[in-house]
Phi, psi and omega in degrees: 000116165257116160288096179248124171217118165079207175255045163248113169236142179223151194203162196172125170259130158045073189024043165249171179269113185234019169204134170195124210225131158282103165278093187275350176289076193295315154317331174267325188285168158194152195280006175215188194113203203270131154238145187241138170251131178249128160274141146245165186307105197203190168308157188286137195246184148224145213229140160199105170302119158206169223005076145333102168230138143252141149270148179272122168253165193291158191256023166253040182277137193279148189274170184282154154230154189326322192282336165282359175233063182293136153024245020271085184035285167305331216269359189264003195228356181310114164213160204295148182298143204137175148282160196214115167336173166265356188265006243243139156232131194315132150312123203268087194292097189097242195258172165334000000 
């Protein structure tokens, strides 16, 4: 299930939740346009899509903004799952 309201995007597999995203980039986004499913590249699969529907939701739902969704403290020490380069440093988020 994917969900778009506005620059609030949501996703979900087999009704767990697995993305939920703010867009806050009013110069790189845009509020309409292709929706797409992406394969990635691997060993040979079968892919299988079904029931699709969309719905048109109004196109005034008010965007979200950055000041109504602050930071959270903790959130400066998050770092990607993985091995992390040696140089790699948290991105440093809002003020000094």
């Amino acid at each position: 299930r994917v969900l778009v309201q506005g620059n609030h995007h949501q996703h979900w597999i087999d009704g767990h939740p697995t993305a939920d995203l703010l867009d806050f980039d009013e110069k790189g986004r845009t509020l309409d346009g292709v929706l797409a499913v992406q394969v990635h590249v691997g060993p040979e699969m079968k892919i299988q899509y079904k029931d699709f529907k969309i719905k048109h939701l109004p196109d005034d739902f008010p965007l979200e903004q950055p000041e109504d969704h602050p930071i959270p403290k903790g959130s400066l020490v998050v770092k990607p799952q993985g091995r992390l380069p040696a140089d790699w440093k948290p991105p440093v988020y809002g003020g000094s």
